[in-house]
N, C-alpha and C positions, 0 to 999 in steps of 0.2 A: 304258509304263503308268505312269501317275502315281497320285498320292494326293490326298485334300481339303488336307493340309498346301502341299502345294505350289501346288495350285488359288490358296489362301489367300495364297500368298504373292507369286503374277501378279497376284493383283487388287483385295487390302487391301493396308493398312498397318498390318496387327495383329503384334504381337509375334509372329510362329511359328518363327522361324529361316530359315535361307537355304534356296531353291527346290532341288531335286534339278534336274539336268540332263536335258533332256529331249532328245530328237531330233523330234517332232512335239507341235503343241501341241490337236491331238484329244482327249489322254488330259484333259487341261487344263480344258476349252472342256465338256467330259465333266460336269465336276463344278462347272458353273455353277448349277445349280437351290441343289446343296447351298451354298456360296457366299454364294448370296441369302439364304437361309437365316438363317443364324449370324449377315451384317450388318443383317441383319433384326429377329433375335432381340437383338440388342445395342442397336440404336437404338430398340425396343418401352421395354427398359427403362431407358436413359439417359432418354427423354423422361418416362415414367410416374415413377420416383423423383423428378424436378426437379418434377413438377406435386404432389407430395407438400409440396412445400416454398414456391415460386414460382409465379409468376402465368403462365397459358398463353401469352404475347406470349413469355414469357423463357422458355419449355420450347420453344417451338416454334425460337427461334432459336439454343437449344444443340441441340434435335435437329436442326437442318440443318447446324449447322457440324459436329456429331459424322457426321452421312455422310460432310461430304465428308469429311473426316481419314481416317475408315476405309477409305472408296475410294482416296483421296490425291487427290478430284478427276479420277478418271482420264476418266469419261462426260462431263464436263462440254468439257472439251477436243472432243469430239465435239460436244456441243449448240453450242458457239461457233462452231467450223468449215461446220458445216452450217447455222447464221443468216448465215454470209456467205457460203458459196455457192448453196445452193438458192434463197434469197430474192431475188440481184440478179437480173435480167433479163440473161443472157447463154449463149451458146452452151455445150453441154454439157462439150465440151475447158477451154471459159474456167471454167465452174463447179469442174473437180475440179481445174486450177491453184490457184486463189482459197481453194482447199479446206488445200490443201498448204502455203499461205503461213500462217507463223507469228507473223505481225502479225495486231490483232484487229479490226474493221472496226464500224460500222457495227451492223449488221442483227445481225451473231456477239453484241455487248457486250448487244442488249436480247435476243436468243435466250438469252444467260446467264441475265441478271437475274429474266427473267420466270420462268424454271424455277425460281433459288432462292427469288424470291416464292414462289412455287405451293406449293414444302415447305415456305417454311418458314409462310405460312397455313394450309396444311392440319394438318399437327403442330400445331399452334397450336389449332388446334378441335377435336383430334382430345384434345388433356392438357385442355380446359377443359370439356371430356366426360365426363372420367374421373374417379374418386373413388378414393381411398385402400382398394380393397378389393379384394379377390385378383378377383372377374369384371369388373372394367374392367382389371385391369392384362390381365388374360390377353386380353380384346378388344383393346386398345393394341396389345400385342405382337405378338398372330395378326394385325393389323393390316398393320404396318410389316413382319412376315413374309411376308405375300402380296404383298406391293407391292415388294420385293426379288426375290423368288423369281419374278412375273409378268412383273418387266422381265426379267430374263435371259433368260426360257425362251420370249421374242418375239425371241429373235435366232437359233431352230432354226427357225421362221418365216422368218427374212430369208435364212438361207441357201439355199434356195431361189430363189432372185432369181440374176441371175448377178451377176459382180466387175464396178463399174465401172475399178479401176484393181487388171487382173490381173498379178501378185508382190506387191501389195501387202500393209501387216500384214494388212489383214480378211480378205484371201483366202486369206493363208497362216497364221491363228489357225484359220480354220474347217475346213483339207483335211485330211479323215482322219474328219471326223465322221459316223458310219453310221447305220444308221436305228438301233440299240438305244439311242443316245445321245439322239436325237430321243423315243424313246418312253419314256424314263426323264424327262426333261425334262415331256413331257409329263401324266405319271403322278405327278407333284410338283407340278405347277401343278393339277392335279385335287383331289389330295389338300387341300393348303391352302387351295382355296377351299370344298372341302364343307363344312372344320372352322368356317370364315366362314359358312355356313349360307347364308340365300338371296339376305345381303349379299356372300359371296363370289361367286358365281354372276353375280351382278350385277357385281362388277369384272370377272369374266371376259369377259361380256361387252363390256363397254365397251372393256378392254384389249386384245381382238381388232377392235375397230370402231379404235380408236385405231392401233393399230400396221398393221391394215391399209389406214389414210388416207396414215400417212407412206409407208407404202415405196411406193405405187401414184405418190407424190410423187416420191421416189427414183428409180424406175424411169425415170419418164418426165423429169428434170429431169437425172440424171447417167448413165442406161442401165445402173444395176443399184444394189447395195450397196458400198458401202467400210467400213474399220475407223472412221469418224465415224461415219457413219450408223449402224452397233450402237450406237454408245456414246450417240449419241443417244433411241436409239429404246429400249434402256434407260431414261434418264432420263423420256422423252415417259411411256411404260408405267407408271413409279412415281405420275407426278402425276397420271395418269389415275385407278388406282387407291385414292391418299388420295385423291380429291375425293371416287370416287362413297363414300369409307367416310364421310366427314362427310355423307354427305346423311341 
């Protein structure tokens, strides 16, 4: 059984102190939604105070660098990986090779760039939105909350899918996860999109159209999930959801 401190400390780079040791990482994987949350709730306000001060090109580009810092960049590793392998034209064995190789290719470098475009336009439209007053900052925030909290809780989603490369980390972060972990996941992404009213409703949507295009991709391009493709499909789910909040 783990804690959010220790959740916190697999999957940011926030000050909380060192991980307890775990034997499985279920307890872990558990307390994803909460997670999104917090780095959620941090990057709401890093971006909202900068647009108090600075112009939204420059809130938008301290809020993308302040995710990845908070992450450490961990999803993005994922996004690179899976632009160089699902994208080339090749045999499913050659794709989760290609996956594995830790040189950056091709297709992985603009599968980067394009995603940290995405945050960091959408952040961007989203501070040049907001005005200096307690109900933009709390839209900002519930914002960047939903969009933290939506991508995690699309990877109790993927676990259903089978492991394309079984021992691997993604197959061995996710065993042990039961359905109460699934419906708690679930009952958090509910939650924060009602508070988003029928603009949240509306990520929801989109963010199950989104996540369920990639893995239908997955499935059929690598013969299931790996620990990329979460980290991906994280990331894919965030920008799904800042777009449709700028619409």
């Amino acid at each position: 059984m783990t804690n959010l401190r220790t959740a916190l400390c697999f999957f940011t780079r926030l000050p909380v102190g060192q991980p307890e040791q775990v034997t499985s990482f279920a307890g872990v994987v558990a307390w994803f939604p909460a997670v999104g949350l917090v780095i959620g709730l941090v990057i709401g306000l890093v971006v909202w105070a900068a647009a108090l001060v600075l112009p939204p090109l420059v809130c938008g580009a301290l809020g993308c660098l302040a995710w990845i810092a908070i992450t450490g960049g961990l999803h993005m590793d994922g996004v690179a990986d899976c632009g160089d392998g699902m994208l080339v034209e090749a045999p499913k064995e050659r794709r989760l090779v290609i996956m594995k190789d830790s040189r950056l290719g091709t297709f992985g470098a603009l599968a980067l760039v394009s995603v940290v475009l995405f945050k960091f336009a959408t952040l961007a439209s989203l501070a040049g939105a907001s005005q200096p007053e307690p109900h933009s900052c709390l839209h900002l925030v519930l914002t960047c909350a939903m969009a933290a909290i939506l991508g995690r809780c699309s990877t109790f989603w993927a676990m259903r899918l089978p492991s394309a490369r079984p021992g691997g980390m993604g197959s061995t972060t996710v065993a042990g996860v039961t359905a109460r972990h699934t419906f708690w996941a679930c009952a958090s992404a509910l939650v924060i999109c009602a508070l988003n009213g029928l603009a949240g409703l509306a990520a929801l949507a989109v963010a199950l159209a989104v996540a369920g295009i990639f893995l239908s991709a997955a499935k059929k391009r690598l013969g299931g999930v790996t620990g990329d493709v979460y980290g991906c499909l994280i990331e894919l789910t965030e920008c799904a959801v800042l777009t449709v909040a700028c619409l």
